[in-house]
C-alpha positions as CSV (number, residue, x, y, z in Angstrom):
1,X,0.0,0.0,0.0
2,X,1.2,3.2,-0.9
3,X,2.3,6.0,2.3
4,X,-0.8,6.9,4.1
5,X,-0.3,10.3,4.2
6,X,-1.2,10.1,0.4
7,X,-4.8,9.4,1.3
8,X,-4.9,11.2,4.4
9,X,-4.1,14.7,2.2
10,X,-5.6,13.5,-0.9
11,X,-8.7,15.4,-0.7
12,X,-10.5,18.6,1.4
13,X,-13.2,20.3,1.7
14,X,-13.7,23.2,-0.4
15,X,-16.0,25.0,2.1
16,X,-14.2,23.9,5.8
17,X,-10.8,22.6,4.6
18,X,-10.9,19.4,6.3
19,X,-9.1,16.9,4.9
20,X,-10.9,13.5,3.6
21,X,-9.7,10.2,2.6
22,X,-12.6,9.6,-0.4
23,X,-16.1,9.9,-1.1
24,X,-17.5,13.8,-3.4
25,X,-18.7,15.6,-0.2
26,X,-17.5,16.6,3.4
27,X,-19.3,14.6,5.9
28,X,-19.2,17.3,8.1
29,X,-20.5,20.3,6.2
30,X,-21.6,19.0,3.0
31,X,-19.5,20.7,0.5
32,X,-17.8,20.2,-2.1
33,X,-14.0,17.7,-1.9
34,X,-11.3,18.8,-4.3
35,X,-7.9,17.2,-4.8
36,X,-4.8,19.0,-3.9
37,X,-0.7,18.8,-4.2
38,X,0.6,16.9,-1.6
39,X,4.5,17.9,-0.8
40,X,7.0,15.4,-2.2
41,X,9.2,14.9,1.0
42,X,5.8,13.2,2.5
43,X,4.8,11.5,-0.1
44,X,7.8,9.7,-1.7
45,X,5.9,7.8,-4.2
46,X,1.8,7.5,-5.3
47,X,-0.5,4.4,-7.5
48,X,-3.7,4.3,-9.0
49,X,-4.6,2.5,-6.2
50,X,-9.0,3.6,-5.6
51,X,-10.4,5.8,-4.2
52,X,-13.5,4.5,-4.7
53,X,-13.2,0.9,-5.2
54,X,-14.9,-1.0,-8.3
55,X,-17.5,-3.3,-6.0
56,X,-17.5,-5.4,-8.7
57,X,-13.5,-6.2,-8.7
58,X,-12.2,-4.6,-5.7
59,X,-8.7,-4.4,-4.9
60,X,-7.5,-2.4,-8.3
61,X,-7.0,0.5,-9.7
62,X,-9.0,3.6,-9.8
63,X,-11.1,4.0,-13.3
64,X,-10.3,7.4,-13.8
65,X,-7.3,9.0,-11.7
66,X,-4.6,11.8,-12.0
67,X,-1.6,12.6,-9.7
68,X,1.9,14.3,-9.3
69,X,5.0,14.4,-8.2
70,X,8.4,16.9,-8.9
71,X,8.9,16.3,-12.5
72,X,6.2,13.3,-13.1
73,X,2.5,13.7,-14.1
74,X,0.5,10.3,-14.4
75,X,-3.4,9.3,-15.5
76,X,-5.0,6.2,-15.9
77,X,-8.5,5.4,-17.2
78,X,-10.4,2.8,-17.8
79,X,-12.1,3.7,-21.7
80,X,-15.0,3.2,-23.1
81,X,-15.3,-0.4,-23.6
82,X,-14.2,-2.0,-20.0
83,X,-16.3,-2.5,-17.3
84,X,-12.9,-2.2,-14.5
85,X,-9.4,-1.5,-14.8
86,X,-6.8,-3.6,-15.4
87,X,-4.0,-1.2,-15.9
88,X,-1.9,0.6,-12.9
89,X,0.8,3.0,-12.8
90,X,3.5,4.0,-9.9
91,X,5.5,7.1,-10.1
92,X,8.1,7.9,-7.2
93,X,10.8,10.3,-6.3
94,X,14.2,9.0,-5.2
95,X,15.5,10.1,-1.5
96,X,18.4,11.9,-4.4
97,X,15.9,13.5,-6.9
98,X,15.6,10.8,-9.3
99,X,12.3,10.6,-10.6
100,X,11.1,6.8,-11.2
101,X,7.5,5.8,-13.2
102,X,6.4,2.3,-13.6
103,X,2.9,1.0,-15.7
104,X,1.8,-2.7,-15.5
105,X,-1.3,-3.6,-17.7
106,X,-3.0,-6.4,-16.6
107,X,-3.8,-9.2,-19.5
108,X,-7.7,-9.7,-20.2
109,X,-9.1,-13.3,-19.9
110,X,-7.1,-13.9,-16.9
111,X,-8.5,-13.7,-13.1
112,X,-7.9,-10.8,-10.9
113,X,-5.5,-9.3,-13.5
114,X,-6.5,-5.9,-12.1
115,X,-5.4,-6.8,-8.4
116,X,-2.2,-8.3,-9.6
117,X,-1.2,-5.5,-12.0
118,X,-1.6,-3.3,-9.2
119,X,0.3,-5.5,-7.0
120,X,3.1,-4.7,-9.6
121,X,3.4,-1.4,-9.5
122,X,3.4,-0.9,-6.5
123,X,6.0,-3.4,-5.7
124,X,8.0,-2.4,-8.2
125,X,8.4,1.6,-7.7
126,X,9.2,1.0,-3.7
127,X,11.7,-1.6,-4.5
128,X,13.2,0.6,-7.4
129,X,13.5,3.4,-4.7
130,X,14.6,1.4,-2.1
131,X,17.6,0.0,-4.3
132,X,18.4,3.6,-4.9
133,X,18.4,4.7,-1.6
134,X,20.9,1.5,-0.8
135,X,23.3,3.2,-3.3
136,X,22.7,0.8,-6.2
137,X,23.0,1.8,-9.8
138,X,19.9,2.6,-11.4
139,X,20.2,-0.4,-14.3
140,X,20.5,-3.2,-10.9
141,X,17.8,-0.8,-9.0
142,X,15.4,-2.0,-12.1
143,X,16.0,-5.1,-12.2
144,X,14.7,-5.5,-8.7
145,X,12.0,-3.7,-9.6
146,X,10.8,-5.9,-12.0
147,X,11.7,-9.0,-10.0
148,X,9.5,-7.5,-7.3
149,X,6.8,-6.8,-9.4
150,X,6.9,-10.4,-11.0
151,X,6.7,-11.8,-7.5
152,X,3.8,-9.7,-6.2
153,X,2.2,-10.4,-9.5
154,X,2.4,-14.0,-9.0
155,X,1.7,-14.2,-5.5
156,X,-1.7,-12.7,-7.0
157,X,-2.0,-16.4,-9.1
158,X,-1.7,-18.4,-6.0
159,X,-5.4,-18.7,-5.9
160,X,-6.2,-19.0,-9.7
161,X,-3.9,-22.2,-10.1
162,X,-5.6,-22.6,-13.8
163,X,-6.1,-19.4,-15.0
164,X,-3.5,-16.9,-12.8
165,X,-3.5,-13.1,-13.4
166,X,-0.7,-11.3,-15.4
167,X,0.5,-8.2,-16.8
168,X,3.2,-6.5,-19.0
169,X,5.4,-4.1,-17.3
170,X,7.5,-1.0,-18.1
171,X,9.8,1.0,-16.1
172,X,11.7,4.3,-16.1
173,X,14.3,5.9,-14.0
174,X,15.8,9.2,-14.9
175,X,19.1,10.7,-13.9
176,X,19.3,14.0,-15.0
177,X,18.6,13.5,-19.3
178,X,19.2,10.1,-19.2
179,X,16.9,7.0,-18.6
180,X,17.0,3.4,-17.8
181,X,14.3,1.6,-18.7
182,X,13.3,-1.7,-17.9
183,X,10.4,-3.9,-19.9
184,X,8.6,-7.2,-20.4
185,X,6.0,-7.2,-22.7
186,X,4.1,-4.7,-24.7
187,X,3.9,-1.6,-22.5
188,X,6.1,1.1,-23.8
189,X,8.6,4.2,-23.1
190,X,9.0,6.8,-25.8
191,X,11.5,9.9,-25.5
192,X,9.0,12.9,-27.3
193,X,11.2,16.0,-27.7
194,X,10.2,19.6,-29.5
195,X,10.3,18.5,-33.1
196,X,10.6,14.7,-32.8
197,X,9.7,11.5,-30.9
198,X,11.3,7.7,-30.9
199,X,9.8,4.9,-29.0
200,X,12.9,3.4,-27.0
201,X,11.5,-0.1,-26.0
202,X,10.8,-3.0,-28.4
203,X,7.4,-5.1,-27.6
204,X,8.0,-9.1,-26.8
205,X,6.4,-9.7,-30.1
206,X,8.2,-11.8,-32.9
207,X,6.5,-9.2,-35.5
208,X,8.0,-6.4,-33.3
209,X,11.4,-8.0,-33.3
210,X,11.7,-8.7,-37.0
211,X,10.5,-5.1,-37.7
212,X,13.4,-4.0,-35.1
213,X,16.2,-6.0,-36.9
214,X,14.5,-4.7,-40.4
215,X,13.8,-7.9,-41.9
216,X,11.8,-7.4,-44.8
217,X,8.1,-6.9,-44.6
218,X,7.2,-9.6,-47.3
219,X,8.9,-12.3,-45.2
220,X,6.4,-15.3,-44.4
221,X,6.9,-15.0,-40.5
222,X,5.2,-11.8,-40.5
223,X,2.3,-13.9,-41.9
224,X,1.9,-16.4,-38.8
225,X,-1.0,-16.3,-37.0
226,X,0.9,-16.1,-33.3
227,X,3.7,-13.3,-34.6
228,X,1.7,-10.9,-32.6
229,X,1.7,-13.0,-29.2
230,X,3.1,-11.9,-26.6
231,X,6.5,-13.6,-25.9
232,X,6.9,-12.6,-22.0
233,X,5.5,-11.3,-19.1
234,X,4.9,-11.1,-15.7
235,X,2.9,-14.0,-13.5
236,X,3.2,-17.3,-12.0
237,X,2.3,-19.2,-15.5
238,X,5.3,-16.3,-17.8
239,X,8.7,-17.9,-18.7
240,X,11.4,-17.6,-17.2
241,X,12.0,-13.9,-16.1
242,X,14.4,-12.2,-18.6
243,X,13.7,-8.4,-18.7
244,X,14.7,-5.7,-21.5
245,X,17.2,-3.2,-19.7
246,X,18.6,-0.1,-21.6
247,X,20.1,3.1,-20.6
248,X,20.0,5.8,-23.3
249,X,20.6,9.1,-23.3
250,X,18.3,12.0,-24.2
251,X,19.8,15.4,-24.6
252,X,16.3,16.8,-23.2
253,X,13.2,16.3,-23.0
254,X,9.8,14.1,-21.9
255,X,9.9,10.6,-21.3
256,X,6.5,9.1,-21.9
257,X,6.0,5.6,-20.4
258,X,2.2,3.8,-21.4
259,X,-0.1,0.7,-21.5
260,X,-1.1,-0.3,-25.5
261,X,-3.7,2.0,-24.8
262,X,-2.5,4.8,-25.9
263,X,0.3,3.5,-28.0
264,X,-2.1,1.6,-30.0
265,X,-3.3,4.7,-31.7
266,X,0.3,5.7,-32.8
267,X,0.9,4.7,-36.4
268,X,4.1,6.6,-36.2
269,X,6.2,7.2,-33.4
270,X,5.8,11.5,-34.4
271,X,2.3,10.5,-33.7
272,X,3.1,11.4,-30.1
273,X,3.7,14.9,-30.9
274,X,3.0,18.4,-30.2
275,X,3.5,16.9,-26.6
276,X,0.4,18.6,-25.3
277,X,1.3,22.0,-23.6
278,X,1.1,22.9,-19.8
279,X,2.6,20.8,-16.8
280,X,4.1,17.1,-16.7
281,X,0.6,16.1,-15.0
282,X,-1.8,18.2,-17.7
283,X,0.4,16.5,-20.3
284,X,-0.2,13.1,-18.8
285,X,-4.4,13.7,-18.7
286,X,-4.1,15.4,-22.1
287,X,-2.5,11.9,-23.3
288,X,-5.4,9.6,-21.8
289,X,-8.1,12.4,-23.4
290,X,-6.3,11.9,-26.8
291,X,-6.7,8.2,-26.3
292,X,-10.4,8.5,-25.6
293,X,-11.4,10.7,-28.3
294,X,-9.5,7.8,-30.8
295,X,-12.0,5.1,-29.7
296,X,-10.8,4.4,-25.8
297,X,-10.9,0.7,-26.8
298,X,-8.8,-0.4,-23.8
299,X,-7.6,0.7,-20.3
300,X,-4.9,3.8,-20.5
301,X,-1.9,4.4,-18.3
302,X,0.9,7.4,-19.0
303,X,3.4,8.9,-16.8
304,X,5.4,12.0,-18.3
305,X,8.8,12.8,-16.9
306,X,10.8,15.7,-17.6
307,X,14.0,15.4,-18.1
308,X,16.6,17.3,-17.0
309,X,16.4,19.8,-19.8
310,X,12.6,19.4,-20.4
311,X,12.7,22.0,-23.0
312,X,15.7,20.4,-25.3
313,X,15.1,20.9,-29.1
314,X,16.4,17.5,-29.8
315,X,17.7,14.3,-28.3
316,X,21.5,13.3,-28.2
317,X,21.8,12.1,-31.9
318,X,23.0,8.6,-30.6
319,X,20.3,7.7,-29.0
320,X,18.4,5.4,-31.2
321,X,22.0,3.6,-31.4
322,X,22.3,3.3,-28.1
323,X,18.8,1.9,-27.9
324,X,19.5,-0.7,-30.7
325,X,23.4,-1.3,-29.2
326,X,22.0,-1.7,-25.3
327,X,18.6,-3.7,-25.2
328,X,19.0,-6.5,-24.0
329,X,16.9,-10.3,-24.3
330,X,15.9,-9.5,-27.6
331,X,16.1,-12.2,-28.9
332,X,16.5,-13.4,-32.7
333,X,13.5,-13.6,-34.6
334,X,15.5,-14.7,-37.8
335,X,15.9,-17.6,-36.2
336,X,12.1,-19.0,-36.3
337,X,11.2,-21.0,-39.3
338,X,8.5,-19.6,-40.9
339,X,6.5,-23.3,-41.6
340,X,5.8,-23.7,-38.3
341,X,2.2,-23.8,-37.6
342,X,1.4,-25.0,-33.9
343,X,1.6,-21.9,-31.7
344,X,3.1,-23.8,-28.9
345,X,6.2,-25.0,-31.8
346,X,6.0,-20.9,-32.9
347,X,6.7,-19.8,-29.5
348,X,9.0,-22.4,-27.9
349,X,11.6,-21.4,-30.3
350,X,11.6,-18.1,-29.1
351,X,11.2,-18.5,-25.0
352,X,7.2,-18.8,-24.8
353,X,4.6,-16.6,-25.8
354,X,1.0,-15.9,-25.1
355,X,-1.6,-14.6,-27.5
């Protein structure tokens, strides 16, 4: 559970100022509860966690929530074609001013996917800023980070021995203009400067992975009916955990981290751009509206993090080297026949896969 203090100074009362931990109105007077900035040396990290719980699936994240922290905006919602919430995001400051963000999104079909994505995040971003605070680099910070959130999200599972929850996962830590991401799945970090954007994160996706090492479009593997299945995540029933970890650096900046809810409607990576204007939080809600008004088809997580020099024309001209130089567990799609026709042949090749 995230610091109490978050929900304890969550919300007031417009009319008294007394503080309230949830509900629209101030059981004392009666008027009106409004959300406001809670300082960042009490509150060294915040989730999606409820406010107002889902009765339906409790335990998850909220369907439609925004917060801050120094240098992070995030908002998550659930769409327009869910009944609950399966992703969650995490943002958190280091104890040294690093800013951290972390999104799991919870697979559909399986049980409690909401709870366990949840469970993630929030394992992951006090882990990540625990590691920190112990002095470790930021590249072995994230990778307890995600071996946190892999337990937590399989400790969900426990109950659901034949159909256990699980999620994607994406982090970011960022030291000054640089970042470190971390990632299993399809959740994704982009870099989204003045005049030009790049996603930095490859999906666990053969097609993604051929398209990354530029084999040609007209090659029959692109054609398999599993090329789009996911080839890792997070739970008790993924493969063997084997996260992407890359350090890249930006020049300046926003570092976007999000579910496939948003990057689903990007056809281009410049799709992400004009950033929208006003503060790393508006930008963030701005983001999830965009979403919506393209169809909402799915849940939507983004976190925005500035970067040291949030206002940077460009990135360092490297960086998409760096990115192609430094990801790791990649894996090599050229490798996988393209006659095979079973998904479980497809996907063994290439360390498992769901679709």
């Amino acid at each position: 559970m995230q610091p109490s203090s978050t929900l304890g100074a969550a919300k007031r009362c417009t009319a008294c100022g007394l503080p309230a931990d949830i509900g629209r109105y101030c059981e004392d007077c009666g008027g009106d509860l409004e959300e406001f900035a809670v300082p960042a040396e009490e509150v060294p990290w915040r989730s999606s966690i409820a406010v107002e719980e889902n009765t339906d699936h409790p335990g998850g994240s909220d369907d439609h929530i925004a917060f801050v922290l120094p240098g992070i905006g995030a908002a998550t919602d659930v769409g327009h074609r869910h009944h609950y919430n399966q992703d969650s995001i995490a943002i958190a400051v280091a104890d040294d001013g690093r800013k951290i963000a972390v999104v799991c999104d919870g697979v559909s079909g399986a049980s409690d996917s909401e709870r366990a994505s949840l469970a993630g995040v929030e394992a992951a971003v006090t882990e990540i800023r625990a590691a920190l605070g112990e002095g470790l680099t930021a590249e072995d910070a994230s990778r307890r980070g995600v071996g946190a959130a892999h337990s937590a999200v399989a400790a969900v599972g426990k109950q659901y021995p034949n159909s256990p929850p699980s999620s994607t996962y994406v982090s970011a830590v960022v030291e000054g203009n640089q970042a470190i991401l971390c990632w299993v799945g399809d959740s994704r970090a982009y870099w989204a400067g003045e005049k030009e954007a790049r996603c930095l994160t490859v999906d666990d996706t053969i097609q993604a992975r051929l398209e990354y090492q530029g084999v040609d479009p007209a090659d029959e593997r692109y054609k398999n009916p599993y090329a789009k299945a996911l080839l890792a995540w997070l739970g008790a029933d993924a493969p063997t955990l084997n996260p992407n970890l890359l350090r890249v650096d930006l020049g300046g900046g926003h570092v976007v981290v999000c579910s496939d809810g948003l990057s689903r409607y990007f056809n281009d990576d410049h799709d992400l751009l004009p950033l929208p204007d006003g503060s790393v939080g508006d930008k963030a809600v701005a983001l999830t509206r965009q979403a919506l008004a393209n169809g909402g088809h799915d849940n939507i997580s983004v976190a925005v993090v500035e970067l040291e020099s949030p206002g940077s024309v460009q990135a360092d001209g490297h960086a998409q080297e760096h990115a192609g130089q430094d990801v790791q567990n990649q894996g090599d799609g050229s490798a996988a026949p393209s006659g095979v026709v079973s998904e479980a042949e497809y996907t063994q090749m290439l360390g498992g896969g769901r679709p």
